[in-house]
N, C-alpha and C positions, 0 to 999 in steps of 0.2 A: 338032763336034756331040758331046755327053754324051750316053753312053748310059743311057735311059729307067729307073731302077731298077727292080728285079724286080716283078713283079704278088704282090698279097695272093692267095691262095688257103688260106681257112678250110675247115679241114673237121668236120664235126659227126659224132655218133653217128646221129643218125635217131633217131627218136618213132616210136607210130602215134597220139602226142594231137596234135592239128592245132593248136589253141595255143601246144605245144612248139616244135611247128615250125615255126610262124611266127614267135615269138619270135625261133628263129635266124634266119630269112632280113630279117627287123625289124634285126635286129644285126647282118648282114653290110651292110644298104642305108644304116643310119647311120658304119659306118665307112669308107663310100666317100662319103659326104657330108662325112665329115669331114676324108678324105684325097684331095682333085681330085684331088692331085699321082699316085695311083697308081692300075692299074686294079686293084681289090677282088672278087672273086666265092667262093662260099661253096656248100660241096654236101654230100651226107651221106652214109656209108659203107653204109646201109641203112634200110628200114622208112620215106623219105618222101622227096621230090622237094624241090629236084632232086638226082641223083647226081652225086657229085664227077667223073666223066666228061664229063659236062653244062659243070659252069662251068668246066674245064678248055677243051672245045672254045669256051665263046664265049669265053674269053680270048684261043686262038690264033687266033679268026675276026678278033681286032682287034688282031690279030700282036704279041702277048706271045710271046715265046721265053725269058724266064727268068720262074723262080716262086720265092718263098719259101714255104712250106707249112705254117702252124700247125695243132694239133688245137686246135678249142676243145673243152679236157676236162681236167677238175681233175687226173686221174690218168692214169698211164702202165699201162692193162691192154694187152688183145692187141690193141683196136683202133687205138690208136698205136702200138705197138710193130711189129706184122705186118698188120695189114689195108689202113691207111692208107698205108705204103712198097709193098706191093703192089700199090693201084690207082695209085700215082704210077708206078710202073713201067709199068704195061700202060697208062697213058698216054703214055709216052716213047714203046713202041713205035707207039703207033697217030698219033705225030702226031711224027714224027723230027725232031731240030733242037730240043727245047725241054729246058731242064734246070732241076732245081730245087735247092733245099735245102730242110731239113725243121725245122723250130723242133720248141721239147718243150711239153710240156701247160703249164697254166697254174697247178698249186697246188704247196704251199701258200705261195705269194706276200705278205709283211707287207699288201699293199695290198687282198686278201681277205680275208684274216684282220680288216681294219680293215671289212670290209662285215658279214661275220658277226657281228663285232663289234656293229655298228648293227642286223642283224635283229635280235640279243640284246635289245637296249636297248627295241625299237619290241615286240617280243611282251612285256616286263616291266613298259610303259609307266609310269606314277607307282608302282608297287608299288617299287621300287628305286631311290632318290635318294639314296643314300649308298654310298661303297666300303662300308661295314662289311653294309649290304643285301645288296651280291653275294654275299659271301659265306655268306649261306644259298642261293645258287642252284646246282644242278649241271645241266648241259649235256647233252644227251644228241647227239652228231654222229653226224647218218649219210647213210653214204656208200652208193652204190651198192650195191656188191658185184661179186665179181670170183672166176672159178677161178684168178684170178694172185697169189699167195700177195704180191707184191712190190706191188702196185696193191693190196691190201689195208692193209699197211703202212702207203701213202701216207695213209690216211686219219686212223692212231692216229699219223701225224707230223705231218697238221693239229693235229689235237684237242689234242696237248701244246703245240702252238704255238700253237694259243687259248688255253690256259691258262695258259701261262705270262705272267706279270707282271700279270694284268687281277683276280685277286680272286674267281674263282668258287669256290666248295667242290670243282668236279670241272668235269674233262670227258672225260664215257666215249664209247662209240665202238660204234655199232649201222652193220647192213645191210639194206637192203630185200629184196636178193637173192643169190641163189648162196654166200652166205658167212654165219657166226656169228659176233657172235651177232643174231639177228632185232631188232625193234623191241620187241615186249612182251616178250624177254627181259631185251633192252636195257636197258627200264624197272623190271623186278623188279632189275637187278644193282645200280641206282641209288637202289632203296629199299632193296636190304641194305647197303647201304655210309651209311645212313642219311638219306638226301635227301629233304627236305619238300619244296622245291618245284624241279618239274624244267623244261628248257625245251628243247625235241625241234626240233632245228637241223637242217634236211636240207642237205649239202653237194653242193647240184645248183647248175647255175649258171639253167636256167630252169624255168618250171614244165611240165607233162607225166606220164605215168600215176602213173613212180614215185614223185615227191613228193606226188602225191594219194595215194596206196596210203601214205606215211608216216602223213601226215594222217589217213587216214580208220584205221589200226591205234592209234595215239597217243589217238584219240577213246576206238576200244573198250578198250583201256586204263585211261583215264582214268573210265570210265565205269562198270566194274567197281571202282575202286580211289578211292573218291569220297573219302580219308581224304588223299591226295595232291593238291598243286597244280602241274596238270599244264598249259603251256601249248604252243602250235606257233609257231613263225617261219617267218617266207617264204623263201624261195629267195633265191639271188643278185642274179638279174636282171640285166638289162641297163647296169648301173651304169656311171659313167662312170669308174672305177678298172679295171671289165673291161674297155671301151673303149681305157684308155691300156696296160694289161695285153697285149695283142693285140699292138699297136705294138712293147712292148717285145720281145716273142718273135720281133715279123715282123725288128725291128734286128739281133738276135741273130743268128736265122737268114743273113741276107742277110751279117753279118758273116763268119759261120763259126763266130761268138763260143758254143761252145755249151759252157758252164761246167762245174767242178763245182758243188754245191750253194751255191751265194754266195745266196740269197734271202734265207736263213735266218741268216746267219751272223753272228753278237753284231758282229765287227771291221768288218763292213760295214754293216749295217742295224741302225738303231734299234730295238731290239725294246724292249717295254714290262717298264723295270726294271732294261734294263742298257743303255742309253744313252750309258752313260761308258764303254761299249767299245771306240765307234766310231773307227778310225781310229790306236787303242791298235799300237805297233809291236812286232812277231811275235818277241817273242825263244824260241829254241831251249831246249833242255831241257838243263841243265848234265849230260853225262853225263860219269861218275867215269874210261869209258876214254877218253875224247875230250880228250887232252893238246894237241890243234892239229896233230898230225903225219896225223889222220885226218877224214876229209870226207867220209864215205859214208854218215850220218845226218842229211842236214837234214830239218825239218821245213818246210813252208811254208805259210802264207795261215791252215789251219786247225790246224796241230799248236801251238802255242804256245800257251801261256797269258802271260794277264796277269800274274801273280806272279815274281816273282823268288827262287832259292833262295837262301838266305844264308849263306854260307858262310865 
């Protein structure tokens, strides 16, 4: 007999927009449609039903004892970091016998970057049909916000990885909340930097208060600054890239497999521009003391460059 591989257990932030939050429980109900093979349940850390305690228990009512545990959430703040491993804990305690492993957030992923990409496209509609059109557009991403100086980060490490290889004039980097700079500063920082026409990407994966509160500040914005063309893109959504996205953190987890930064990395993923990276072999950095007598400088995966020094 093979033992049953681990149960998916998603966990969300919580909404109080009931939209939001169905959105997520819409997204945990098609990925158990998608996957017979496992049992799939989906709960949320606060602010909307059900709690991850919840589908935790109906998992073990249908005697799941291993979990793999993904956040779905672009970025690594406190709620995956500490809120999420803490109720996986006071779960272990309250139902002994069950063990898990914990997958990481899901951004900034090439295969979201490729969604963002297509909101880009669908909020620009016919106005942009040439590379040389992108490049009057600047970007404006925004992210949540965070008191986590480091889940802030994560978001100006999207935003250069939308911009790199694709053609926009910019992509700057606003918050809805907890952090600077705001959305209409956002906007003023993108017309000093001289940007005619801008396009206000919220980096959420569904819709819910705060991508309306983008929305509805982008408006008065734009509305005040009528010399500016100023449009809004949708949310993520439930796309089937976030779909297979899920999978791949649930594989990871279940592996153990829990990487360095490999999403992003030119030698591994085709990113847009450097292509002919892929696959290119890691030579080490010719260093002037390194006679072959000494071995306590390699580099691996990511210290190498493609170049060769010539010598």
């Amino acid at each position: 007999m093979t033992t049953p591989p681990p149960a998916l257990l998603i966990a969300g932030h919580g909404t109080r927009d009931e939209a939001g939050a169905e959105a997520f429980r819409d997204f945990v109900r098609e990925l158990g449609r998608r996957h017979p093979e496992l049992p799939v349940a989906g709960g949320f850390i606060e602010l909307s039903p059900p709690p991850l305690g919840e589908a935790v228990a109906e998992l073990v009512e249908r005697g799941v004892r291993r979990f793999a545990a993904v956040p779905l959430m672009l970025v690594s703040a406190g709620h995956a970091k500490g809120d999420i491993p803490a109720a996986l804990t006071r779960e272990k305690e309250r139902h002994p016998g069950i063990s898990y492993t914990y997958g990481r957030p899901l951004g900034p992923h090439p295969s979201l970057l490729s969604v963002l990409e297509r909101r880009l496209d669908e909020a620009l509609g016919d106005s942009v049909r040439t590379p040389e059109d992108r490049a009057d557009v600047t970007v404006l991403l925004v992210g949540r916000g965070s008191t986590d100086p480091d889940a802030n980060a994560e978001v100006y490490k999207a935003a250069r990885l939308l911009w790199e290889g694709r053609g926009y004039a910019g992509v700057e980097t606003a918050f809805v909340s907890l952090a600077a700079p705001d959305v209409p500063s956002g906007l003023d920082r993108c017309v000093r930097l001289g940007a005619r026409r801008i396009v206000v990407l919220p980096y959420f994966l569904f819709t819910g208060i705060l991508p309306d509160r983008v929305r509805q500040q982008t408006e008065g914005w734009a509305a005040a600054h009528p010399e500016v063309e100023v449009r809004s893109a949708d949310v993520i959504g439930p796309e089937p890239e976030l779909l297979d996205l899920v999978m791949e953190r649930y594989e990871e987890a279940v592996k153990g497999d829990l990487r360095m930064n490999c999403d992003s990395c030119v030698y591994r993923i085709a990113l847009p521009g450097f292509e002919d990276k892929v696959g290119l072999p890691q030579q080490p950095h010719f260093h002037p003391d390194d006679d072959g007598h000494h071995h306590g400088h390699g580099h691996h995966h990511h210290g190498g460059h493609s170049h060769s020094h010539a010598h």
